[in-house]
Backbone as JSON Lines, residues from 0, in Angstrom:
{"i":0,"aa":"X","n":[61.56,176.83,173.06],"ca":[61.34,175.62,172.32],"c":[61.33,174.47,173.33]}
{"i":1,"aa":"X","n":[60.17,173.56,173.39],"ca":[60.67,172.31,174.51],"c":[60.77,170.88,173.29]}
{"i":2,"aa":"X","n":[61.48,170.42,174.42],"ca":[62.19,168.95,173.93],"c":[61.34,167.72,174.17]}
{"i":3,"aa":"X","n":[61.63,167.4,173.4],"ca":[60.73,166.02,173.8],"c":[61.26,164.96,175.15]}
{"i":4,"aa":"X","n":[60.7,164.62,175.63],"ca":[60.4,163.9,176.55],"c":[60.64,161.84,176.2]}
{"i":5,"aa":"X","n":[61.27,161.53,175.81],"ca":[60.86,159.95,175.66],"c":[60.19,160.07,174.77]}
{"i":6,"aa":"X","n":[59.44,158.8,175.02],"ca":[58.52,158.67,173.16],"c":[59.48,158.48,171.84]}
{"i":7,"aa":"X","n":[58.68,157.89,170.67],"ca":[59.48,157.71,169.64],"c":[60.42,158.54,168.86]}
{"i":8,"aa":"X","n":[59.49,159.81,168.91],"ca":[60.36,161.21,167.71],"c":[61.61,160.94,168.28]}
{"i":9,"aa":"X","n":[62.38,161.29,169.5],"ca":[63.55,161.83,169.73],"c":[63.69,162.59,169.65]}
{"i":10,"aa":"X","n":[63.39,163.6,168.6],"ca":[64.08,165.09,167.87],"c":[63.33,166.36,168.57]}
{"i":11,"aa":"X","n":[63.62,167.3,168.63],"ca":[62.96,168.44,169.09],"c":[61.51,168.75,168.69]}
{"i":12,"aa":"X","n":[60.89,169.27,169.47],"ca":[59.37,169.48,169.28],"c":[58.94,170.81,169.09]}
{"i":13,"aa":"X","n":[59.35,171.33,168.09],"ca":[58.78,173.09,168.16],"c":[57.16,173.28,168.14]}
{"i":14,"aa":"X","n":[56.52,174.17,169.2],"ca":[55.41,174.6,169.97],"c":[55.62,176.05,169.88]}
{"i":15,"aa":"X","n":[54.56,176.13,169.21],"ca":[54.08,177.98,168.77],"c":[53.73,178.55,170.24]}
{"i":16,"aa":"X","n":[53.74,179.74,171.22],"ca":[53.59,180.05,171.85],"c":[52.55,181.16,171.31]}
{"i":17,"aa":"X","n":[50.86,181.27,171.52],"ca":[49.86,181.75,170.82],"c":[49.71,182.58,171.75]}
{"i":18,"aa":"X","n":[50.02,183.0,172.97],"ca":[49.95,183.99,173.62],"c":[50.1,185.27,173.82]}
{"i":19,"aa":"X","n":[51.88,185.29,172.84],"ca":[51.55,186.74,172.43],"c":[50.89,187.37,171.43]}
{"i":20,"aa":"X","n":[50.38,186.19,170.25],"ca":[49.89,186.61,168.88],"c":[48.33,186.77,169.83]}
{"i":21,"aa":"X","n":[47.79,186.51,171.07],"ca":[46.17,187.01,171.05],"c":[46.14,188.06,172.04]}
{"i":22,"aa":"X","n":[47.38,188.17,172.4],"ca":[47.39,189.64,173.28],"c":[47.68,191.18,172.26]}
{"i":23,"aa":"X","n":[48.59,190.59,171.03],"ca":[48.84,191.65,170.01],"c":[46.96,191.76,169.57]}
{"i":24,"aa":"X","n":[46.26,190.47,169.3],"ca":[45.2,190.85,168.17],"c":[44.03,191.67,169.01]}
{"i":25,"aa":"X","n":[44.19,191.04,170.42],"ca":[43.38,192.03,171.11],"c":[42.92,193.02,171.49]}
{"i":26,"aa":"X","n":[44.54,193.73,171.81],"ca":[45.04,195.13,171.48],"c":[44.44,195.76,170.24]}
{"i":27,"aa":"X","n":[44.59,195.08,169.05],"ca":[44.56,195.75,167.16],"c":[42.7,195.9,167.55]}
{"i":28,"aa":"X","n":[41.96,194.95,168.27],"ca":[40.54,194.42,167.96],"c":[40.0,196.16,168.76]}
{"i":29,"aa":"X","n":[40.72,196.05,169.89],"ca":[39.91,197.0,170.48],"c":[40.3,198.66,170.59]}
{"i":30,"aa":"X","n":[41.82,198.8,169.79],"ca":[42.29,199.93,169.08],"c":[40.85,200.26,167.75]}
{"i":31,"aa":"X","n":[41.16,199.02,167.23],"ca":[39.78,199.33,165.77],"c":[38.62,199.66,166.34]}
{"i":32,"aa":"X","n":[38.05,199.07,167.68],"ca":[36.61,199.22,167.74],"c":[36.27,200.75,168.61]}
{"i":33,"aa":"X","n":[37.39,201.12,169.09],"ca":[37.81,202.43,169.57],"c":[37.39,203.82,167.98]}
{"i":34,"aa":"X","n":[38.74,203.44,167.25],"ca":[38.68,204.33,165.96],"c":[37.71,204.12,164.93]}
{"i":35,"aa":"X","n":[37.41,203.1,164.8],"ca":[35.96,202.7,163.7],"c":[34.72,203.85,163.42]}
{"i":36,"aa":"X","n":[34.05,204.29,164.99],"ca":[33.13,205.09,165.08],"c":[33.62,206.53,164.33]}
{"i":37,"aa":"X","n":[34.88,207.11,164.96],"ca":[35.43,208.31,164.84],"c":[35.59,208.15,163.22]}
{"i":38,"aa":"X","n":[36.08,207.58,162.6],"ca":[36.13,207.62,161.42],"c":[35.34,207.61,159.89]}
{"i":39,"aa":"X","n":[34.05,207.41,160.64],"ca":[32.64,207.32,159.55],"c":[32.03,208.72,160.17]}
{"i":40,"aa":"X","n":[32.86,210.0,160.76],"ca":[31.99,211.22,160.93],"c":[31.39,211.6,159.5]}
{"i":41,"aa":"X","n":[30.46,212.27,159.06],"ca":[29.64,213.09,158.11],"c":[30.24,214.59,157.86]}
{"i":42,"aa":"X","n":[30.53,214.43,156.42],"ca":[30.88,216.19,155.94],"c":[29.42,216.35,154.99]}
{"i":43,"aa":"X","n":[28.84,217.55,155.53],"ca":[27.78,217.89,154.38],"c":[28.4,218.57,153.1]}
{"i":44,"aa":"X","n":[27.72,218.53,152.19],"ca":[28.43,219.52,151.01],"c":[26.84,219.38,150.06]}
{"i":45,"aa":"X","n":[27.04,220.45,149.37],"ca":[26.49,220.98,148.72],"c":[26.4,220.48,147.03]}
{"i":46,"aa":"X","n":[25.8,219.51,146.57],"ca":[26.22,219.16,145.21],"c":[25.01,219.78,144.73]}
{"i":47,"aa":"X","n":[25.51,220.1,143.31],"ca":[24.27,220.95,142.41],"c":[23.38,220.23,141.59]}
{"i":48,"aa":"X","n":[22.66,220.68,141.23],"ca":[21.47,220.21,140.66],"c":[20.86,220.15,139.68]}
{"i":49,"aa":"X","n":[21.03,219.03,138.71],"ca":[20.53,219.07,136.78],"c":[19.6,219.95,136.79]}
{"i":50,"aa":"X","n":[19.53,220.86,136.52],"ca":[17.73,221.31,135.71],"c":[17.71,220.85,134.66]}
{"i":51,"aa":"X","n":[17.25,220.5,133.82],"ca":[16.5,219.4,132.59],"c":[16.28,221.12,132.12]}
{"i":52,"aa":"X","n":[15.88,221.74,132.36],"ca":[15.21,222.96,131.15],"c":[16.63,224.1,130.35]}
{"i":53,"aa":"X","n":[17.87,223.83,131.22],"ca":[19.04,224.34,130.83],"c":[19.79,223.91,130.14]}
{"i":54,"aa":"X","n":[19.69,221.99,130.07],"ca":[20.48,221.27,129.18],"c":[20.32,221.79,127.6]}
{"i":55,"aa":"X","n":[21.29,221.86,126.98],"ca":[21.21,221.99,125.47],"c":[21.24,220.8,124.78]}
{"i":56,"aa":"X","n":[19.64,220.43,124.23],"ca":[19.92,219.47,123.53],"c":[20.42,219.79,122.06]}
{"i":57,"aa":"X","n":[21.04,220.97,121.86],"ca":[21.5,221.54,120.13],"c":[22.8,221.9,120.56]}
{"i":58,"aa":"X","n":[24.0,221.4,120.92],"ca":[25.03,221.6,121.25],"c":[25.42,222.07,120.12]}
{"i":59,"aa":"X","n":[26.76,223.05,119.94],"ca":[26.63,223.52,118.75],"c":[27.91,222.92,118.42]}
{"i":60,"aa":"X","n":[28.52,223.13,116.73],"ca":[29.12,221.91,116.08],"c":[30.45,222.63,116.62]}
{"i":61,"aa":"X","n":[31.45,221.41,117.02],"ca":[33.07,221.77,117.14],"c":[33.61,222.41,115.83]}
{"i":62,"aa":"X","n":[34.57,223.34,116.43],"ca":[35.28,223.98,115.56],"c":[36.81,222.79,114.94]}
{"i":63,"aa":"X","n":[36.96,222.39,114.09],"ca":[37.8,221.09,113.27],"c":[39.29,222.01,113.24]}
{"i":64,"aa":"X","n":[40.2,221.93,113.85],"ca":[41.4,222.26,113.25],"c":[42.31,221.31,113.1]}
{"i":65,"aa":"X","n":[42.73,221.34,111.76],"ca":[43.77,220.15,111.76],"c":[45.23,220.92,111.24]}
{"i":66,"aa":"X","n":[46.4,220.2,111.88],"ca":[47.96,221.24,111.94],"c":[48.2,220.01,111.05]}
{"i":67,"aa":"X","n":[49.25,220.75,109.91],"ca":[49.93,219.62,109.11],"c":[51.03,219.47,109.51]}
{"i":68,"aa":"X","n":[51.7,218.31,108.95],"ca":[53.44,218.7,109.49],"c":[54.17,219.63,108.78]}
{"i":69,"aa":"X","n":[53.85,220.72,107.72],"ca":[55.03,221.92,107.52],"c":[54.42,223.18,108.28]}
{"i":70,"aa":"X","n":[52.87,222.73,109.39],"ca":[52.61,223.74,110.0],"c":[51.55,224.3,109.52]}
{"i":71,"aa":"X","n":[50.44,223.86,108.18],"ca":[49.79,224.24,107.7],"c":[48.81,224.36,108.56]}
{"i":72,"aa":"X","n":[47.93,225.2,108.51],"ca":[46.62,225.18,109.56],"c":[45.2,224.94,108.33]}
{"i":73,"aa":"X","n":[44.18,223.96,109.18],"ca":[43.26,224.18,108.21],"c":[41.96,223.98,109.02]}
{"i":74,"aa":"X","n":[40.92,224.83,109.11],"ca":[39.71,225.29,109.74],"c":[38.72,224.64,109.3]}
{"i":75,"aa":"X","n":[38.37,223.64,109.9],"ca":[36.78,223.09,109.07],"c":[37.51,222.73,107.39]}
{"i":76,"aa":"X","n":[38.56,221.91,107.15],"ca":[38.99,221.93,106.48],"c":[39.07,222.87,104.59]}
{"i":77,"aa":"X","n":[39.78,224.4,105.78],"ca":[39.45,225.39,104.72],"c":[41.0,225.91,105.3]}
{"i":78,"aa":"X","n":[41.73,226.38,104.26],"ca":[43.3,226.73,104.84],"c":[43.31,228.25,105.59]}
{"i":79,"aa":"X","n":[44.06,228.36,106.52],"ca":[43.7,229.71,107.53],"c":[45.35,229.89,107.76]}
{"i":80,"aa":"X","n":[45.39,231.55,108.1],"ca":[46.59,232.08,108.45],"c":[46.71,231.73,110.22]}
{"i":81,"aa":"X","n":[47.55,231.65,110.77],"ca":[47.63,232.09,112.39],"c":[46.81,233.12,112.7]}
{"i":82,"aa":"X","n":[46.86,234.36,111.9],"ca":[46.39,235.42,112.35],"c":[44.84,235.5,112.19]}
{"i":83,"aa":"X","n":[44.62,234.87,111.15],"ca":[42.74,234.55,110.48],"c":[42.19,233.5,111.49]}
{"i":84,"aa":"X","n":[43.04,232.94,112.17],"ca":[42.7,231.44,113.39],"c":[42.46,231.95,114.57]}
{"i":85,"aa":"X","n":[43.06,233.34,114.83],"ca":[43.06,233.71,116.19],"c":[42.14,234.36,115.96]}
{"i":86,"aa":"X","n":[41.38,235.18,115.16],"ca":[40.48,236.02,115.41],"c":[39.01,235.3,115.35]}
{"i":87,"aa":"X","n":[38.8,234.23,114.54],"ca":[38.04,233.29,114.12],"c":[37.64,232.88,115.43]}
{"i":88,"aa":"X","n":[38.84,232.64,116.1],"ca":[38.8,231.49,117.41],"c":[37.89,232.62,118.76]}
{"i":89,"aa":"X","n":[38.52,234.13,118.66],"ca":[37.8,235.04,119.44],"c":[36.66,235.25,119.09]}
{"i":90,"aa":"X","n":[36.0,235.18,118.08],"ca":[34.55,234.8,117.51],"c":[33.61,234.21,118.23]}
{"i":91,"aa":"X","n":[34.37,232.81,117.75],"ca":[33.47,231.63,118.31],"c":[33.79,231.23,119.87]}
{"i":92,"aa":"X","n":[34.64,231.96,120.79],"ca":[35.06,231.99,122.47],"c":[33.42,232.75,122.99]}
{"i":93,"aa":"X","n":[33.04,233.9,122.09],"ca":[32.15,234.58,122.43],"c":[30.96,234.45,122.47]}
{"i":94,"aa":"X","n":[30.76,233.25,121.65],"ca":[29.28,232.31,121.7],"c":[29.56,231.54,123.14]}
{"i":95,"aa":"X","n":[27.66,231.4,123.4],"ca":[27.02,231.01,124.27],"c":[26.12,229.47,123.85]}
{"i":96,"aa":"X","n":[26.44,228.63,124.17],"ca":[27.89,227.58,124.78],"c":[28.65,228.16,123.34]}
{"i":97,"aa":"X","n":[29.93,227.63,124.25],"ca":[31.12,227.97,123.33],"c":[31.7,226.91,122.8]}
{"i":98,"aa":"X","n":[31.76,226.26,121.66],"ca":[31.95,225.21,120.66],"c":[32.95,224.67,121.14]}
{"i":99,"aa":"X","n":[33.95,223.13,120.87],"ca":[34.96,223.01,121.36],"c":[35.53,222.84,120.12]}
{"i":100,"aa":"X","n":[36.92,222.87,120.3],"ca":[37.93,223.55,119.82],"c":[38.66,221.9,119.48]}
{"i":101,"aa":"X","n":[38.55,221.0,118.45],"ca":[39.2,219.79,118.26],"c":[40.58,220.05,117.2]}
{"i":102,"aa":"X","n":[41.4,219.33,117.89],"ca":[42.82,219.99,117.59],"c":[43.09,218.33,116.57]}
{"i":103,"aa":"X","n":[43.52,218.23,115.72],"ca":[43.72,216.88,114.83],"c":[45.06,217.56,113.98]}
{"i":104,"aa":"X","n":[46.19,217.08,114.44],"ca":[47.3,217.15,114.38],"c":[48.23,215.49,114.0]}
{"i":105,"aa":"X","n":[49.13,215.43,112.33],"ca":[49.52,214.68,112.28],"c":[50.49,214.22,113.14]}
{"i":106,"aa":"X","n":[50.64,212.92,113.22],"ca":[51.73,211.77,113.63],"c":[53.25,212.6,113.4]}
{"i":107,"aa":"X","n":[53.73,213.2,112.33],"ca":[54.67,213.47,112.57],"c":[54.64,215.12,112.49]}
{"i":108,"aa":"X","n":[53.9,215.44,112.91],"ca":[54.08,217.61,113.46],"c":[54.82,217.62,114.73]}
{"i":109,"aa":"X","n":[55.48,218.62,114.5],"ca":[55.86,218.93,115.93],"c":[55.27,219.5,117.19]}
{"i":110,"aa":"X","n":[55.61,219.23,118.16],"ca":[54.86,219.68,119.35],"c":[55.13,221.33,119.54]}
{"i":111,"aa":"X","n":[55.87,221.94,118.99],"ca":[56.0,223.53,118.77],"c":[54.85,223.6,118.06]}
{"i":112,"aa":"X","n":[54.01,223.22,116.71],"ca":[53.09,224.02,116.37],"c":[51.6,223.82,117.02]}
{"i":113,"aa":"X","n":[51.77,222.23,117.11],"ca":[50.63,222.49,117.89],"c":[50.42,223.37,119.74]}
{"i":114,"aa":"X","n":[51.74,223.32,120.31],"ca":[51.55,224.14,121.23],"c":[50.96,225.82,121.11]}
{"i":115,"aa":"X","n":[51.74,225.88,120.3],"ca":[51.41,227.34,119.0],"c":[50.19,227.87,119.12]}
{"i":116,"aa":"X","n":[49.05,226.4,118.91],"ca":[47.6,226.77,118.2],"c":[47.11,226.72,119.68]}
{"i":117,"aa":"X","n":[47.55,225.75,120.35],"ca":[46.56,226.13,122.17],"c":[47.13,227.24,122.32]}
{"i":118,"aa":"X","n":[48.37,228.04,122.63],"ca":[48.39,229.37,123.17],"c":[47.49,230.23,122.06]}
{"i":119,"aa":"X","n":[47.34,230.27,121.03],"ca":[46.59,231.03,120.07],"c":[45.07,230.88,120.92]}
{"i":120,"aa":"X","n":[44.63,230.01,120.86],"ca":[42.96,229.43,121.5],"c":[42.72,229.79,122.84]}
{"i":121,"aa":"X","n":[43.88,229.54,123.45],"ca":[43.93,230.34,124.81],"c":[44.25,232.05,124.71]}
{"i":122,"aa":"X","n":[44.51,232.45,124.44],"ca":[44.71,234.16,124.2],"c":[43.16,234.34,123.57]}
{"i":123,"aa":"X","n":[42.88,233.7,122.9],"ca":[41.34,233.83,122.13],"c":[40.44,233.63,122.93]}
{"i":124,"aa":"X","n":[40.53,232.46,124.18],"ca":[39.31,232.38,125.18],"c":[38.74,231.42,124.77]}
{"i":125,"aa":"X","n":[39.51,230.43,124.18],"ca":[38.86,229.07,124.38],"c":[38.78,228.75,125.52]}
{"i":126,"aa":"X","n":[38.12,227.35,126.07],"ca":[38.27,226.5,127.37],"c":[37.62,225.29,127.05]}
{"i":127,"aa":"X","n":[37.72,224.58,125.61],"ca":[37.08,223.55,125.22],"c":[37.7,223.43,124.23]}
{"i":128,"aa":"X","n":[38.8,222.48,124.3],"ca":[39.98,222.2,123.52],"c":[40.08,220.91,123.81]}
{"i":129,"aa":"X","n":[40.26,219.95,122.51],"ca":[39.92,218.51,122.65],"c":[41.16,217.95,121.59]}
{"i":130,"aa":"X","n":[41.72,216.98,121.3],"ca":[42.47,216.42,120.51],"c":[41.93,215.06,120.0]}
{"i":131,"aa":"X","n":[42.24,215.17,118.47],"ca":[41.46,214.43,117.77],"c":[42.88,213.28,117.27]}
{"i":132,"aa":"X","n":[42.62,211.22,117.03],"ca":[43.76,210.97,116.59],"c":[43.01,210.08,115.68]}
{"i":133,"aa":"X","n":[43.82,209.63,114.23],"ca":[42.96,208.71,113.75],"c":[43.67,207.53,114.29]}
{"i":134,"aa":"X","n":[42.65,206.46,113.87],"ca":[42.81,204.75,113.78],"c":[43.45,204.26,112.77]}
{"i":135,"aa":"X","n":[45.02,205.18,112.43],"ca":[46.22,204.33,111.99],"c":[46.72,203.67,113.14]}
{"i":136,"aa":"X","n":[47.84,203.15,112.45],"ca":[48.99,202.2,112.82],"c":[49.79,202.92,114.03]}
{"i":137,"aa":"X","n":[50.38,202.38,115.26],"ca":[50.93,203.22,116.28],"c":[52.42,203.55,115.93]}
């Protein structure tokens, strides 16, 4: 820190010493212009390719299950056993595309039954399992 000299202030004169802040930035400038290059190297990869003649424009309709809260199951809103759901569900796993599987489960069911119905869909060979919520109140 230097002092003042005479003159009016009297009081101390603090003076930034910028010397080491352009020897640090110089260092950072030519560390970066060093690593910059190395760091924009190229990975090729392989991305695939739409064919337009494979798209399905007739997707076929989701399968609707809705779980009640005493556990009721109901299919395209038609009432189904566990056991009539799982075989139903191995059915429609076996179609080509394979429908998805929309799970619409009330606000107050428990997370045991609907876990229930994905292991059921999964043992069946789903892989297009979606959850449906309505636009009530949170």
């Amino acid at each position: 820190m230097a002092m003042s000299t005479g003159g009016s202030g009297g009081g101390p004169m603090a003076e930034i010493n910028v010397t080491p802040l352009v020897d640090v930035m110089l260092v950072l400038l030519i560390i970066f212009m060093i690593t910059a290059p190395l760091m924009s190297h190229k990975i090729q990869i392989n991305l695939p390719q739409a064919n337009p003649n494979t798209i399905d424009t007739n997707p076929p309709e989701p399968i609707d299950l809705a779980v009640k809260e005493n556990g009721d199951l109901y299919m395209n809103d038609e009432p189904v056993t566990s056991a009539i759901l799982e075989a139903q569900l191995r059915v429609a796993a076996q179609k080509n595309p394979q429908p998805e599987l929309q799970i619409r489960a009330e606000k107050t069911t428990q997370y045991q039954k609907v876990a229930e119905v994905m292991a059921a869909a999964k043992r069946a060979g789903m892989v297009k399992i979606g959850f449906l919520t309505t636009g009530g109140d949170q």
